[in-house]
Each structure stands twice: as C-alpha cells, then as structure tokens.
C-alpha positions in Angstrom: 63.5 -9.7 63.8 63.8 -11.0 67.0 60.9 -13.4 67.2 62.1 -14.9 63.7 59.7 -13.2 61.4 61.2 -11.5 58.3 60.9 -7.0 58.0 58.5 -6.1 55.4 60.3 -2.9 55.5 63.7 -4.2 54.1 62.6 -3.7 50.3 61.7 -0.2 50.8 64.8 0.4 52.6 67.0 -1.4 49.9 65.4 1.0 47.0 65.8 4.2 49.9 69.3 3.6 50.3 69.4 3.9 46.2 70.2 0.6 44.9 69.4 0.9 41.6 66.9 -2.1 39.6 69.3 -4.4 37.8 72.6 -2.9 39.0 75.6 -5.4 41.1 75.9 -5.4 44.4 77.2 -7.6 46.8 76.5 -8.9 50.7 78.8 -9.4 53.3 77.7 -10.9 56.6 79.4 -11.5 59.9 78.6 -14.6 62.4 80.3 -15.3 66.0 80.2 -15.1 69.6 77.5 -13.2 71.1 79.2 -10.0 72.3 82.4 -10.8 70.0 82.3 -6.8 68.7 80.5 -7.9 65.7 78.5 -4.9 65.2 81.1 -2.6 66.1 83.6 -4.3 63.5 81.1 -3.5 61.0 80.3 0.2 61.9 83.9 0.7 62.0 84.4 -1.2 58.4 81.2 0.0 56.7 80.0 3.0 58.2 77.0 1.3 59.3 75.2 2.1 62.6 74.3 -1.2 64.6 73.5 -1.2 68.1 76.7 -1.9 69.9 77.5 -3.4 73.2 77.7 -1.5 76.4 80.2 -3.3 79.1 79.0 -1.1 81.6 75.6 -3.0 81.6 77.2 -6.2 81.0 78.2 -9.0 78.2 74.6 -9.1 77.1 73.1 -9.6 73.5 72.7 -6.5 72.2 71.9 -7.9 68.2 68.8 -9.9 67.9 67.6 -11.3 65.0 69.7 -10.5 61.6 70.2 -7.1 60.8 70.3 -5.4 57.4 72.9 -2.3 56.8 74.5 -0.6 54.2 78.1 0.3 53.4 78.8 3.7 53.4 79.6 4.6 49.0 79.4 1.4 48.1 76.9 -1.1 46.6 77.4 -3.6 49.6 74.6 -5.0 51.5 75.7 -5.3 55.6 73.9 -8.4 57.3 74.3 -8.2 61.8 73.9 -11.8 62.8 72.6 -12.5 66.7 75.6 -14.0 68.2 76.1 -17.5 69.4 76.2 -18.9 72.4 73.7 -16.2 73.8 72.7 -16.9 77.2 69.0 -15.0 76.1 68.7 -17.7 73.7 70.0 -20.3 75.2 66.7 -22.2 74.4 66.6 -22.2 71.1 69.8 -22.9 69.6 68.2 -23.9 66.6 68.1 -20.6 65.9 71.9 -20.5 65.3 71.9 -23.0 62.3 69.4 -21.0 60.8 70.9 -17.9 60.7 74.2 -19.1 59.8 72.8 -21.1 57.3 70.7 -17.8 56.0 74.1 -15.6 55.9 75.7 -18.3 53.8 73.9 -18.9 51.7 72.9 -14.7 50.8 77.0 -13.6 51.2 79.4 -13.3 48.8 81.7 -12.9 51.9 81.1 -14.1 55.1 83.2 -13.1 58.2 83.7 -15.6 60.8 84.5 -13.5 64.0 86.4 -15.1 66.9 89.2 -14.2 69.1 92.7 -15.7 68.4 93.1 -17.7 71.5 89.8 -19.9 70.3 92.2 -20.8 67.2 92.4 -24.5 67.4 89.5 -25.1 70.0 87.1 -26.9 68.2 84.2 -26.2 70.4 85.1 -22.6 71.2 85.7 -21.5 67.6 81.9 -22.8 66.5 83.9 -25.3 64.4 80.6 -27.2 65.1 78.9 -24.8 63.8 80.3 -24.6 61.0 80.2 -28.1 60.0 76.3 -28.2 59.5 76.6 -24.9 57.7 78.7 -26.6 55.1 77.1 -29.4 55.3 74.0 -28.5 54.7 74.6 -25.5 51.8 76.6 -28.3 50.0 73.5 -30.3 50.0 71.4 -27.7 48.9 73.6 -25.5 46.3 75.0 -28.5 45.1 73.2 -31.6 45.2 70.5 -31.0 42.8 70.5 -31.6 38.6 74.1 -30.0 38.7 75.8 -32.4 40.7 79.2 -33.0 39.8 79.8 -29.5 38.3 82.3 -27.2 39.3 80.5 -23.8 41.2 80.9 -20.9 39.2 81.8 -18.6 42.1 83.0 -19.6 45.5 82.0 -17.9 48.7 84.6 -16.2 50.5 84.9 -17.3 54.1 87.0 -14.6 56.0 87.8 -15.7 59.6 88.8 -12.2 61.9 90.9 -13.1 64.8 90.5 -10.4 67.6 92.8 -10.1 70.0 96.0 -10.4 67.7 98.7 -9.9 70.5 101.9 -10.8 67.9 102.6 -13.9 69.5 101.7 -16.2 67.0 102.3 -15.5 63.3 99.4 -14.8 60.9 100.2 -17.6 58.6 100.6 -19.9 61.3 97.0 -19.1 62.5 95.9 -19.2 59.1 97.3 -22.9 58.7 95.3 -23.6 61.9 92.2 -22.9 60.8 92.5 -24.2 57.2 93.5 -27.6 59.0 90.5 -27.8 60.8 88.2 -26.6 58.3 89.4 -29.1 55.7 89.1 -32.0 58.6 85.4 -30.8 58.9 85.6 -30.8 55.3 86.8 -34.5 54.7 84.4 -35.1 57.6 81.2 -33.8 56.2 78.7 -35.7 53.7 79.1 -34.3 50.3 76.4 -34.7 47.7 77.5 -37.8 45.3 79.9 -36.5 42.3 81.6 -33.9 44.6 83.3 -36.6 47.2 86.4 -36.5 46.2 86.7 -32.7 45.8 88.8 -30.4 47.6 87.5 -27.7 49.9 89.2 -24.9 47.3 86.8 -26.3 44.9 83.7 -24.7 47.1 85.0 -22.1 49.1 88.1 -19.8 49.4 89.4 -19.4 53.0 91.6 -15.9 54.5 92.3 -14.7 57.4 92.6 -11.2 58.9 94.2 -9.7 62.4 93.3 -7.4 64.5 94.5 -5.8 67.8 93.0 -5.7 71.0 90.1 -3.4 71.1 90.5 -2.0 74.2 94.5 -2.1 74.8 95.2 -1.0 71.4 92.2 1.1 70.2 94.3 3.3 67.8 96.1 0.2 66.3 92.9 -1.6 66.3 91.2 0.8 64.3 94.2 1.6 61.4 93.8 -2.2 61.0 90.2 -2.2 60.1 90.3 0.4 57.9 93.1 -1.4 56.3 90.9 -4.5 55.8 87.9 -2.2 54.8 89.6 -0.9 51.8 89.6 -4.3 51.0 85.9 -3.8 50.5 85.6 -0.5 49.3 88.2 -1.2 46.7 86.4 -4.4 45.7 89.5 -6.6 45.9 87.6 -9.5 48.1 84.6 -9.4 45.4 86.9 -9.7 42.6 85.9 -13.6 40.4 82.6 -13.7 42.9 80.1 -12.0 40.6 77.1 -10.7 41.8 73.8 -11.9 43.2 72.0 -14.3 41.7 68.7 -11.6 42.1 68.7 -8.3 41.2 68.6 -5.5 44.3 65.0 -5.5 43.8 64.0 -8.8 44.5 66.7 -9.3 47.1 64.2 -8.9 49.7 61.8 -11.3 48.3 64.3 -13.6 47.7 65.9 -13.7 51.7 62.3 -13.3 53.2 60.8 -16.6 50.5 64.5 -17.9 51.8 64.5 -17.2 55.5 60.4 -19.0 55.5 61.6 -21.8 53.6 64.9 -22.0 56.1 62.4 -21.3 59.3 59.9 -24.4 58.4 62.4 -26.6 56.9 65.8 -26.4 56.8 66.4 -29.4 54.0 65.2 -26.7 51.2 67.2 -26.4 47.6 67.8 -23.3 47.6 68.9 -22.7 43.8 65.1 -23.8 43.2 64.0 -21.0 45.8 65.7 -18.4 43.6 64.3 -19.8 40.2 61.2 -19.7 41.9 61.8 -15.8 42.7 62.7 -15.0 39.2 59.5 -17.1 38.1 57.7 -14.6 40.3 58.9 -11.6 39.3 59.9 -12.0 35.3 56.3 -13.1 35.0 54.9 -10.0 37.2 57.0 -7.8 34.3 55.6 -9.9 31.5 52.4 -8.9 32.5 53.4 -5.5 32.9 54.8 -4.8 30.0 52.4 -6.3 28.2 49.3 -4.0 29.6 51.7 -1.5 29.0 51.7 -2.7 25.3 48.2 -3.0 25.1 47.5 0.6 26.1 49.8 2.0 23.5 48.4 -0.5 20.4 45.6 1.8 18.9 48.2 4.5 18.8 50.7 2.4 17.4 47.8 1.0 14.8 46.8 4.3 14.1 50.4 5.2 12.8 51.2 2.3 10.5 50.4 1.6 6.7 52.4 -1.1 4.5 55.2 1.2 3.9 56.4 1.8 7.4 54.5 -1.4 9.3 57.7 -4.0 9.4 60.1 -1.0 10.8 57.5 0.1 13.3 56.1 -3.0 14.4 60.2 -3.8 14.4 61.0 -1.3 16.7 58.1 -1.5 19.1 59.4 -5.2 20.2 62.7 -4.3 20.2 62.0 -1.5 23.0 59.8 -4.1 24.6 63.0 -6.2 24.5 65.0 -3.6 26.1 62.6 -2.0 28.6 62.1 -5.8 29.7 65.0 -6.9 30.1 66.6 -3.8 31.8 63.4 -4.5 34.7 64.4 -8.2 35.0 68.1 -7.9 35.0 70.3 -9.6 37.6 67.4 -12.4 37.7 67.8 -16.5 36.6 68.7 -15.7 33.1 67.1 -19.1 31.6 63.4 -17.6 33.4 63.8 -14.7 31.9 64.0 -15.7 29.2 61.1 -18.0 29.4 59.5 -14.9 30.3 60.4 -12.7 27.7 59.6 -15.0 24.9 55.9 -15.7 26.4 55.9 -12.1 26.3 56.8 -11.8 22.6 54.7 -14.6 22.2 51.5 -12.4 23.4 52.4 -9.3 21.6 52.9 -10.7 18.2 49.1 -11.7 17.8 48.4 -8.2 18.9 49.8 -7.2 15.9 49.1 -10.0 13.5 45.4 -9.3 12.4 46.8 -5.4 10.7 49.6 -7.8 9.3 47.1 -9.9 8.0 44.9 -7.3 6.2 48.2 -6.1 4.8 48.7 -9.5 3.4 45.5 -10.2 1.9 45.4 -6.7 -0.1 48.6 -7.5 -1.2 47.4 -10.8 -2.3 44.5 -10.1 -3.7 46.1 -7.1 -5.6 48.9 -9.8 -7.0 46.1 -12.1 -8.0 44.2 -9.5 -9.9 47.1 -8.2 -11.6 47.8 -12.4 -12.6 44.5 -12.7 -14.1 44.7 -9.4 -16.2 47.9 -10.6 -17.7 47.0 -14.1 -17.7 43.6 -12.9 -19.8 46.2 -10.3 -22.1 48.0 -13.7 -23.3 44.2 -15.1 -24.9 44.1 -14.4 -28.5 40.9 -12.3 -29.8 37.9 -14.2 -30.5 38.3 -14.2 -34.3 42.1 -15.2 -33.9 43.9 -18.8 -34.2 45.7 -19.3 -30.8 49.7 -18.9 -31.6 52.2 -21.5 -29.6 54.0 -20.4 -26.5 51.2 -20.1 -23.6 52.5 -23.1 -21.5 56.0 -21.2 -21.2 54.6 -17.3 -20.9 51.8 -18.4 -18.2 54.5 -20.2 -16.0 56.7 -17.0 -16.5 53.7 -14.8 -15.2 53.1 -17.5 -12.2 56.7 -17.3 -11.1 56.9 -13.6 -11.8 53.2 -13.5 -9.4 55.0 -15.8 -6.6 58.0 -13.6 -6.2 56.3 -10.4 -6.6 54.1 -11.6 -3.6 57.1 -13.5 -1.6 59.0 -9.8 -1.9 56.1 -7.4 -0.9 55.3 -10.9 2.6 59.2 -10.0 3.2 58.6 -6.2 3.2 55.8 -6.1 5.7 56.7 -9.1 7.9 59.3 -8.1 10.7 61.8 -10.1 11.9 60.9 -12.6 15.0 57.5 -13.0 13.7 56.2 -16.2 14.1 53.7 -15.7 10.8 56.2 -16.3 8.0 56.4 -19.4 8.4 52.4 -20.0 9.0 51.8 -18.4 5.9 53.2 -21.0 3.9 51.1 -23.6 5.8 47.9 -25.1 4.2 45.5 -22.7 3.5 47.9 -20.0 4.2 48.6 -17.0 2.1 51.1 -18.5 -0.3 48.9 -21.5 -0.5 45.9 -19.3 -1.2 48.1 -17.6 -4.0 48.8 -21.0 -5.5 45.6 -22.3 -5.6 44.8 -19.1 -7.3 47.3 -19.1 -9.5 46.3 -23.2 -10.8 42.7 -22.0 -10.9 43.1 -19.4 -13.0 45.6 -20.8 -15.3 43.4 -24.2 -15.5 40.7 -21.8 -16.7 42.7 -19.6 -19.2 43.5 -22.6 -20.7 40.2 -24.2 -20.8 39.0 -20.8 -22.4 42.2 -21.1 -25.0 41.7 -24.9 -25.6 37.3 -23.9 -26.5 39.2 -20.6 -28.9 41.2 -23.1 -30.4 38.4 -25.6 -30.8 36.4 -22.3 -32.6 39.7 -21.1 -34.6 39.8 -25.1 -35.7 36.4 -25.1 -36.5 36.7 -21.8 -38.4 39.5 -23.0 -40.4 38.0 -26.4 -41.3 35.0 -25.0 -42.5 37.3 -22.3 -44.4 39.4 -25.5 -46.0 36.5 -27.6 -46.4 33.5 -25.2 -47.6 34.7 -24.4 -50.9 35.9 -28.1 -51.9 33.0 -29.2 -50.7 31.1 -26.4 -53.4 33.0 -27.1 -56.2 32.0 -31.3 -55.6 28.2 -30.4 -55.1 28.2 -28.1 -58.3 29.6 -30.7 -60.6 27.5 -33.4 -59.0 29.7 -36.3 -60.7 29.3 -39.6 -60.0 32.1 -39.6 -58.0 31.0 -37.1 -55.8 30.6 -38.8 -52.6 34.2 -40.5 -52.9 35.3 -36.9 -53.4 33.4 -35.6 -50.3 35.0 -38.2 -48.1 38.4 -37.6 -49.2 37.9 -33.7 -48.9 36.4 -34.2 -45.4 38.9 -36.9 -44.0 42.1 -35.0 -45.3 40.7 -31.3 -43.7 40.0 -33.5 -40.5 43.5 -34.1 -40.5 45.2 -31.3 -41.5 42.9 -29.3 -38.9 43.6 -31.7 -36.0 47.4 -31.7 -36.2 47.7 -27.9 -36.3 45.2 -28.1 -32.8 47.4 -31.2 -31.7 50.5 -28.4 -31.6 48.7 -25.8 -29.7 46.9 -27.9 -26.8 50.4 -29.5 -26.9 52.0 -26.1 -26.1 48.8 -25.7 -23.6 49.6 -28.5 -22.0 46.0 -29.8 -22.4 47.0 -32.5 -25.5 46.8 -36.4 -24.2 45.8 -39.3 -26.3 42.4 -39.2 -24.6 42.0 -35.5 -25.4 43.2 -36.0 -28.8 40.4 -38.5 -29.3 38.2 -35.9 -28.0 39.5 -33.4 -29.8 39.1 -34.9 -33.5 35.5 -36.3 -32.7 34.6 -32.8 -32.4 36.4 -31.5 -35.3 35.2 -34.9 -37.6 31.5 -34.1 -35.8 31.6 -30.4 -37.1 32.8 -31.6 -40.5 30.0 -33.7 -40.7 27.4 -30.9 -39.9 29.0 -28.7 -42.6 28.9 -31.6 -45.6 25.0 -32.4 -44.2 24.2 -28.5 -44.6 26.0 -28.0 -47.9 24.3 -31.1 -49.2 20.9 -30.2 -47.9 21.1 -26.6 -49.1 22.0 -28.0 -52.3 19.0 -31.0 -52.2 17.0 -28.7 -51.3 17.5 -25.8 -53.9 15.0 -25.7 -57.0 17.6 -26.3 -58.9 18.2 -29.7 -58.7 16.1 -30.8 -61.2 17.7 -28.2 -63.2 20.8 -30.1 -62.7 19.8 -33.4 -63.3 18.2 -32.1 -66.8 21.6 -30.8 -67.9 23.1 -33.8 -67.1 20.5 -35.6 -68.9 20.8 -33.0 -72.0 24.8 -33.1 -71.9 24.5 -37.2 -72.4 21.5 -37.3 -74.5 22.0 -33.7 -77.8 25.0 -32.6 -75.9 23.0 -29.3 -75.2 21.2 -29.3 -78.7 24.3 -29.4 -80.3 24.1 -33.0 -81.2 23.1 -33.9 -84.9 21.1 -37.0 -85.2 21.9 -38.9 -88.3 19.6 -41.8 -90.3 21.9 -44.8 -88.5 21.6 -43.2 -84.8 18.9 -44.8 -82.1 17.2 -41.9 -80.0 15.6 -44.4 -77.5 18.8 -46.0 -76.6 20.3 -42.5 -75.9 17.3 -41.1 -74.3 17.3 -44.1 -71.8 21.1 -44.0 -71.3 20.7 -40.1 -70.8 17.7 -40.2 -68.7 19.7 -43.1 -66.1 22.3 -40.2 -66.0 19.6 -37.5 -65.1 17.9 -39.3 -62.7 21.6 -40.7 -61.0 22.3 -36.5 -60.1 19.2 -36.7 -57.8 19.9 -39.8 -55.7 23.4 -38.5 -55.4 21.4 -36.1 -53.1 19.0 -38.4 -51.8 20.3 -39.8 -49.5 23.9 -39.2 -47.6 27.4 -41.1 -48.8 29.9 -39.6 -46.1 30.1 -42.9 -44.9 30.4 -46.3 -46.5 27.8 -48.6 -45.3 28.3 -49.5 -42.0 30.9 -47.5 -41.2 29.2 -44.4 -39.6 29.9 -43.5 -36.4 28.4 -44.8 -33.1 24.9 -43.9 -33.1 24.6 -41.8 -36.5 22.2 -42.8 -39.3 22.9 -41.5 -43.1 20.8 -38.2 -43.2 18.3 -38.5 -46.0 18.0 -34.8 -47.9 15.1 -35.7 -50.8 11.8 -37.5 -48.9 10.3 -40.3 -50.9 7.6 -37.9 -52.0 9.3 -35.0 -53.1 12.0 -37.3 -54.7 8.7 -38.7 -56.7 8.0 -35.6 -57.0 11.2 -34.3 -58.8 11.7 -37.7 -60.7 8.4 -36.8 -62.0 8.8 -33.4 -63.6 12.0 -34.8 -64.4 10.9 -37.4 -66.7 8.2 -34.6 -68.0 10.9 -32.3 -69.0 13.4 -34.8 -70.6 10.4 -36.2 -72.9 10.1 -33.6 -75.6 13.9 -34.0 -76.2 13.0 -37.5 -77.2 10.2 -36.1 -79.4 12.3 -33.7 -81.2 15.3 -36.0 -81.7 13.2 -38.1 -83.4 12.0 -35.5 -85.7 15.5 -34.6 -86.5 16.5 -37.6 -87.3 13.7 -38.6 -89.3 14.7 -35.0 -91.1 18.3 -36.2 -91.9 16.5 -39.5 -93.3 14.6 -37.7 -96.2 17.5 -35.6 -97.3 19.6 -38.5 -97.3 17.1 -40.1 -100.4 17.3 -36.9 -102.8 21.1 -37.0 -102.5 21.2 -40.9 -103.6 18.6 -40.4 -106.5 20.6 -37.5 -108.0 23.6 -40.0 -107.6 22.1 -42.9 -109.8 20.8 -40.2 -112.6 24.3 -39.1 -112.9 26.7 -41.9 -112.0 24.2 -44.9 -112.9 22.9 -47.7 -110.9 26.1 -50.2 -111.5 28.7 -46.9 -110.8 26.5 -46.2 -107.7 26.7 -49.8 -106.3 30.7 -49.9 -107.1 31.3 -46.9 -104.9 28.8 -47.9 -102.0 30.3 -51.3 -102.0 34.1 -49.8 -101.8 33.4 -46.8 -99.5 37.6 -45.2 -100.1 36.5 -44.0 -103.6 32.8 -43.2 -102.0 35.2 -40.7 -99.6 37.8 -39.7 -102.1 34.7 -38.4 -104.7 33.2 -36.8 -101.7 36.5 -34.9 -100.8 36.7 -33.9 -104.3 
C-alpha cells in the first residue's frame, strides 16, 4: 500500500478471482520510470484495470505502492510497481530497491519498462537499479547451502522499449542492453562458487518494441497484443515452472517476504519460503489429523480382523491423498516432513485395535500349541515311543508361521508395528517364550512318564526273578538278587537313555540322575519282596523243608544200622537255620559297597529271629527222635537175618562170604 504495509485482502482476492489450491500459476511484474505507461501496458496486455495516468493533470504518480491484478483467462498473477524516480517519493528512495527487489524475487517474468532513447544511458535506464537487484537476489537465492549449483529455473527479464520509432534495429538494441547488463553482471559480487558463471546461467534476457503511444496508438496497440499472446499462450513461461508456494499461500509468502524485505533487506529468501511451507504443511497436519480423530470411532466401529489391514489401509492412503492435494505447490522436502509426522500421529490411533487383534491371535496360536503339544504325551499307563524332539519342533515352526501369516494379514503396509513386534517382549517374543515354556514342560512331564513307564517295566522285569530267587531260598540267593537287579538296572536305563535322548533331556549328568533313580526303585522293590517274604509265617516253614530235604529227604530216607543221625541232624539243622539269616538281614550289597548314606535293611529283629530259631529247633527235634528209632529198627532185623544165615550156611561158610563180599552180593542176587 502506499505507506509500505502489506493488504490483508490480497488472499481473499487471490481465492475470489478462482485460483484454485495446489494448481500452477505464474507472476509477471513490471518496474520503470514513474509515469513510463506501466499500468496502461498492463491493462492493455492483461486485461487488468490499474489506475492510469492522466496528462491533463500532469506527469504525476498515479501507482503507489505495488499493486496486485489478474490476467484476464489466465492463471497469471499482475504485480503494478510505483515507478522510479517519483518526484512524491523523492525522500525515500529506499523504497525503490525494495520493491524491485520484492518483484524479483516473486516473478517468473519481470518487465523492465523504459523508452528506447534511454538504451545505453546508464543512469537513465535504472541500470543502477538494477545492479543492487541482482546483486542482492544473487546473494539471497543463491548464496546459501546450494552454492555452486546450477538454478533450476531462470527468471525471465523482459526489457519493453517504448517509443520504438524504427530507427535503430531491434537486435541492435537488444545487444545494447545485454552489453550493459553483463558489465553490471561481471561488475557485481557473486556469492563464492558462482564467480566465474555467466549471466545466462541466472537469468534469460529479451527484448520487446513498441510504438509510440500517442503518434501511433493503433500500431501501438496491435504490438501489445502481439507480445500478450506471448503470455496467454504461455510461450515466455515455458522451462520456468511454477511458484515455489501454492496460490494459497502466495499471500503469506509476499506479505512474510515484503516484512522481512521492509526491516532488512539482507534476508535469504529460499529460507522465507521453507519457513512458509513449515507454517502451512504443519497447519494441514493438524487439520487432517482432527479431521482423523473425529472419524476414528466410526472407523473402529466398522473393523474386525478380516477387513482391519484393507480398512486401516485405505484410511491412510486417503489421508495421503487429501493431504497432499491441500499442501501441493509447497517446499516438497516440508511436506514431506509434514506428512510423515502426520502418519506418524495416526498410526498409534490405530495401533491399540491392532494390538487386541494380535494378542487374540496369539493367544489363540498358543492354545492351539499346547493342545497339540499335550496330544503328542503318551497315556499314563504307556511307555513314551521315540520321535518327540522332531514332532514338537514341527509343531513350534508350524505355531511361528501360523502366527507370522495371521501378524501379516492384519498389519497394513507403512505401519511402524511390524517391526516392534519382533522386539523384546514383543508379540513374536511373547510367542517364543511360550512356545520354550511349554515345550520345556511337555518334556519335563514326558521325561517323569518315562521315569514311571521305566519304573513300571523294571519292576515287571525284576518282580518275578526276584520271586522265583525268594521261593527257592538257595544259598546263593543274594548273588542271584544282585545279578537280577544290576542286569534290569541296565537293561531299563538304556531303553530311558534312547527316549530322553530323542527328548533332548539325556546328558551324562542326567543319565547319572536317571539310573540312581531307577537303581533306587530297584532297591525298594528287592527290600519289599524280601520283607514280605521275612515276614510271612512261612518262613519257618521254609527253613524246616530245607532242614527235612537235607536231613530224611522228606521222610523218604531209610536209615540203615551203619548211618549217624546226629551228624545228619546237625548238618541238616545248619542248612535250616542258614534259610532264615538269608532273610535276616539284607545282601544287595557287598559289604561296604552300598550306596552313599544306605545301611543294609534288617527284615528278622533279633527277637523274633530268636523267636523263629526257637520253634525251629522245636520242630526239627522229633525228626531226630524218630530217625533214631528207625534206625535202631533196621538194627534188630539185621540180627535175625545173620542167625538164619549161620544155621544154614554154618559159622566158617558165613565168615568166608562176609570176608569176600562179591560172592556175599552174587548169593544175594540169586
């Protein structure tokens, strides 16, 4: 305006005059002479409708401040600069710079205005002028991180000579003006890494003619139209892009830029529009994301595990869309800063019903591990059978994949929990732990079946050799107890050796383990065999029939005149009485070779052993007693026969055959 503050009212006039959010445009301004026919130029070009001179009132400045038009059908912003060298302003050429500086740096073209006889004149052509306009936008477009790049687009400077009268040829004027640019050029300080670059590196130069205004009005006008179509048809936009803001935040870019300009003129301005896009990407971050946040219980509402990846899915991806369409035309590196701290906010909105997803999932893969985990234990009653190791890392693998599938169905793509899952104490981890926790169980539980199963089969091995031993009571009983119950031991503790192997639960220190146990419950079965045994009344029975077997051979025994009784009953009795300390006292061991700890276990106390040695000595008595009698028996039938012998053979004959016992045997045969 014309005391140097910036229109509020440009925004509303930008979106009035329909340019749409996001779409191209462009901006053309015009600098010059005050009363050089700017405005009219531009109302003739553009259509637009700036206030114009009036010569009848005098050469006075008719434009103050800069002035925002638009082209008539095109996207084109129209920027009225005050004219130099005002008289009005005189004061406060300062001003000049500013605004010239301003149009620069907002154009994609700007129009130098001047009439043709200035062509040349240093002074009169604002050639000064123009020297701290490069000058300076150099510096600040170019002299920041970038230095030494190439520019990406190249402002068009378009010096208008008015006034053409023929005299001088256009390419001749042109030549001019390019000569004394480039000497302000070479002239001017360049920021370091663009001194030794050419003025076409930076800015493209043209010129265009045009008749005298008032001499040649018709001819004046057919050549602006001319050099309008030039506009309309986009041929001097063509390799310049578009803005660096979108049409909304044009405004807020030139009024942030005309402040910045106003208090200090050394400002960068590429940081000035960063700093508009930081603005207004993160006023639509925050807009968008309210706008999410209304819409999540309906969203919520609608999704189950079937349908949660392609919803949540297409939710962000119209976030995606809808934000970039509002922040389009702004710094494209802000954005999308913006953007992704937007995605970054919306993704935990979402992440607590992904989460319940992924525990019920979880939990519904663990249960169905342990039920087939428990499926794979053998019944109570049954001896484990090899092959767990390989089946329960089967159903584990079987378990991580089933859950890995059903995380890849429900987590959409972009999400930033797949990868947390997998951390410590994560889902996956969670599974795992499961997973070692129940297996480590299952086969604690198999390894205490097969203990049991072992246990059964020893005693199953064991138990009857152990009956037939304690029913024949031989001497050697003891040395066949220990041979029974070491080779069972054995036999029992390699067939568990092969299963906890196949369990993976078999180490030297378990095997150790394992056959102390089973040797421990072998012990406990020969202890309670023998003690049921010591303990029934028939021991003493026992010992008697030993006695008997060894003494009448169970009354079958005939006891003849040269036979000794005692010396049979004491030999016979010894054996008796040797069949109840064989279950006096246990023999599993040899002496001093029982385990660490153990002490034979005694089955017959002192006084019932007295007890039982006393009846037993009761009972074997009377065999004594009638042995005796039969022998004495066989003694007196023994005298008959030898008397009969001498009546009939004679004393002599008698003698001869007693003393030469093969004819004693052949008469007895005959």
């Amino acid at each position: 305006t014309s005391d140097m503050t910036y229109n509020d009212e440009v925004a509303d006039y930008i979106e009035q005059k329909g340019f749409h959010r996001g779409g191209k445009f462009h901006v053309v301004g015009i600098i010059g002479g005050q009363s050089s026919g700017k405005s009219t130029l531009l109302n003739k070009m553009f259509g637009t409708r700036f206030d114009t001179m009036d010569s009848k009132t005098g050469r006075k400045q008719t434009t103050k401040g800069i002035w925002c038009g638009v082209a008539q059908g095109q996207t084109t912003l129209v920027l009225d600069v005050e004219g130099t060298d005002g008289r009005e302003k005189e004061e406060q050429k300062a001003f000049e710079g500013k605004s010239a500086l301003f149009c620069l740096a907002l154009t994609d073209v700007m129009m130098i205005n001047m009439w043709m006889h200035e062509v040349g004149r240093f002074n009169a052509a604002n050639l000064p002028l123009l020297k701290t306009v490069l000058e300076v936008h150099m510096r600040l477009l170019h002299g920041g991180e970038d230095a030494g790049a190439s520019p990406t687009q190249r402002p068009l400077l378009l010096f208008v000579l008015r006034d053409w009268d023929g005299s001088t040829p256009v390419e001749s004027l042109r030549e001019t003006i390019e000569a004394d640019v480039t000497k302000i050029w070479n002239e001017i300080k360049k920021p370091e890494g663009h001194a030794g670059k050419p003025l076409e590196a930076f800015f493209e130069l043209q010129c265009e003619t045009l008749p005298h205004f008032v001499y040649q009005k018709d001819e004046w006008a057919e050549r602006v139209v001319e050099v309008s179509v030039r506009f309309s048809s986009g041929e001097v936009f063509e390799g310049r892009g578009s803005k660096d803001v979108p049409a909304e935040g044009f405004s807020a870019y030139a009024e942030q830029l005309w402040k910045a300009i106003d208090v200090d003129g050394d400002l960068d301005l590429p940081t000035q529009r960063k700093m508009l896009s930081m603005v207004r990407c993160d006023a639509k971050r925050k807009q968008h994301h309210d706008a999410f946040v209304r819409g999540l219980d309906a969203l919520v509402a609608s999704l189950e595990p079937g349908n949660f990846r392609d919803k949540a899915e297409s939710a962000l991806s119209k976030l995606d869309s809808d934000f970039w369409l509002d922040v389009s035309g702004y710094d494209a590196a802000v954005a999308k800063d913006s953007m992704a701290k937007l995605v970054g906010d919306v993704w935990p909105l979402l992440q607590e019903t992904h989460d319940g997803y992924v525990r019920a999932a979880r939990e519904e893969e663990e249960e169905r591990f342990a039920a087939a985990l428990r499926d794979l234990l053998p019944d109570d009653e049954d001896m484990p059978k090899g092959g767990f190791s390989a089946q329960a890392e089967e159903l584990s693998d079987k378990a991580r994949t089933s859950f890995r599938d059903t995380v890849n169905k429900l987590t959409p793509a972009g999400s930033p929990w797949r990868e947390r899952m997998h951390d410590k104490e994560g889902h996956f981890d969670m599974l795992e732990n499961h997973i070692k926790r129940e297996v480590a169980a299952a086969k604690k539980t198999l390894a205490a079946q097969v203990q049991a199963a072992c246990n059964r089969l020893l005693k199953t091995s064991l138990s009857p050799k152990l009956v037939e031993l304690l029913d024949v009571a031989a001497p050697g009983m003891w040395v066949g107890i220990r041979r029974a119950h070491k080779q069972t031991v054995s036999e029992v503790s390699d067939r568990m050796k092969v299963i906890l192997t196949d369990v993976g639960m078999w180490s030297e220190s378990e095997g150790a383990r394992s056959r102390a146990s089973l040797q421990g419950f072998a012990d406990i079965l020969v202890n309670d065999k023998v003690s049921d045994k010591a303990a029934e009344a028939s021991l003493l029975d026992k010992a008697f029939n030993k006695f008997d077997l060894a003494f009448n051979r169970s009354k079958q025994r005939t006891w003849r005149l040269w036979d000794s009784p005692d010396k049979e009953f004491d030999k016979a009795s010894t054996i008796g009485l040797s069949t109840l300390y064989l279950f006096e006292l246990s023999q599993l061991y040899p002496q001093g070779e029982w385990p660490k700890g153990a002490k034979p276990p005694i089955y017959i106390e002192e006084e019932r052993m007295e007890k039982l040695k006393s009846d037993y000595d009761a009972r074997i008595r009377p065999e004594l007693a009638w042995a005796q009698v039969v022998r004495a028996s066989s003694s007196t039938h023994s005298s008959l026969i030898i008397g009969c012998l001498v009546l009939v053979l004679g004393w002599n004959e008698l003698l001869f055959l007693l003393s030469n016992p093969l004819y004693l045997i052949m008469l007895l045969l005959a």
